[in-house]
C-alpha angles and dihedrals in degrees: 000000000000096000089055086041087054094046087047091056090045088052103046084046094061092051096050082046091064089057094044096048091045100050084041092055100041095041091061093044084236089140132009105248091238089063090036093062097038087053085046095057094042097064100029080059081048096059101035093046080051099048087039092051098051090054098055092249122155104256099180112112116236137188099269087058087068102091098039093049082046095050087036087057094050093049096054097035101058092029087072098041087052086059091069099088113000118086127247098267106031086055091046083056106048089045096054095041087056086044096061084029093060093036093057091042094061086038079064102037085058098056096266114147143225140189133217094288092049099060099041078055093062096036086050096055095037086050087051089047097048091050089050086054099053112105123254140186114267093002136107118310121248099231082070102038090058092044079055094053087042080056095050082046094053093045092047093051097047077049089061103039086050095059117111092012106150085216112026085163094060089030087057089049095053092046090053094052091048101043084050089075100059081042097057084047091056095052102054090051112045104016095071107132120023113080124235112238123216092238088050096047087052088052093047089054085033083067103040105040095041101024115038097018111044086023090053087043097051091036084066099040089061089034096092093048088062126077122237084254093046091036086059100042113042086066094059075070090073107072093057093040087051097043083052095059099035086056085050105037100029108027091240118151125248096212124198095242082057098050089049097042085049087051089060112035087047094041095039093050091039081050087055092048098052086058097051093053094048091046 
């Protein structure tokens, strides 16, 4: 049990580490986001490919990779364009709001039900998220809180396509590598301008060799021993994990508006997940 506990924490770290490297690097105008997450998806394929290959694992892409390569792309691309301009926490929050928001919806969509306690759950996470999107002097701008949502959206859905896969070790591999290719494409043609620093290249693999890569391979290694509920709920721990660090590593404010929003996207979707398990 403490050696999962550990793993978990590793794990959460590295996902709270993506949002941190990414804010760092395109703060400081070291790399443009769209090489930054070209870069992120190169070596996160490097790794991957790596890990899958010395376990014997079947590497050649194949049709039924598309739309998760295709889901995978959205979520880093405008992930790094999100960064930006949000901070590390607040767009750790509103990803991984849009993540639990876009899994239950398809939970839904699919006939899955929910009581009382249930709904408020949702209407009280999507009321938190609309007033964090509501635009306020001096705070983010709304163009990169909704790439952000686009991000949570494209991460939910990769979430979904990956359930069930026999080797998501080798299936995330095979959907680096692919979703490398519309990546490239984005960086000739809208990076033009703004050089890529040497400390901003080695954050941008940072991220995608340590942090996705090794972050998403253990993540799925410890994922069998949780349950749906724990599975769920230990990740609402990231954006304020996130938000911590960034105060402590970045400089960035915690305001009073974030802490209540976060209250209630991450109470209203654990809310949500105690019912479906109940139910």
């Amino acid at each position: 049990m403490l050696k999962t506990s550990i793993l978990v924490g590793l794990t959460l770290l590295a996902f709270s580490g993506n949002s941190l490297l990414t804010r760092y690097a395109l703060l400081g105008e070291r790399i443009s986001p769209e090489e930054f997450g070209l870069l992120r998806l190169a070596s996160g394929a490097a790794v991957l490919l790596l890990i899958s290959a010395v376990r014997g694992a079947k590497l050649l892409p194949r049709a039924r990779d598309l739309p998760g390569a295709a889901s995978l792309f959205v979520y880093v691309a405008a992930f790094s364009l999100a960064y930006v301009a949000l901070d590390a926490g607040l767009g750790a929050l509103v990803l991984f709001g849009a993540v639990q928001l876009t899994t239950i919806g398809w939970g839904l969509a699919r006939g899955e039900r929910l009581g009382p306690v249930g709904a408020a759950g949702i209407l009280v996470a999507l009321g938190g998220l609309l007033w964090l999107l509501k635009p306020e002097q001096g705070g983010a701008p709304l163009w990169a809180m909704l790439l952000m949502l686009i991000a949570g959206a494209g991460w939910g859905v990769y979430t979904l396509l990956g359930r069930g896969s026999d080797d998501p070790v080798a299936r995330n591999a095979r959907n680096f590598a692919l979703a490398s290719v519309p990546a490239t494409l984005l960086a000739v043609l809208l990076s033009e301008g703004q050089p890529m620093t040497t400390e901003g290249a080695m954050l941008a693999i940072l991220s995608g060799s340590v942090t996705s890569g090794l972050g998403y391979a253990l993540w799925y290694q410890v994922l069998p021993k949780l349950s749906s509920l724990t599975a769920g709920t230990v990740q609402l721990l990231v954006p304020p994990m996130t938000a911590g660090l960034g105060a402590l590593l970045l400089s960035e404010a915690i305001s009073v508006r974030f802490i209540l929003a976060s209250a209630l996207i991450l109470g209203g979707v654990l809310m949500t997940f105690r019912t479906q398990k109940e139910g």
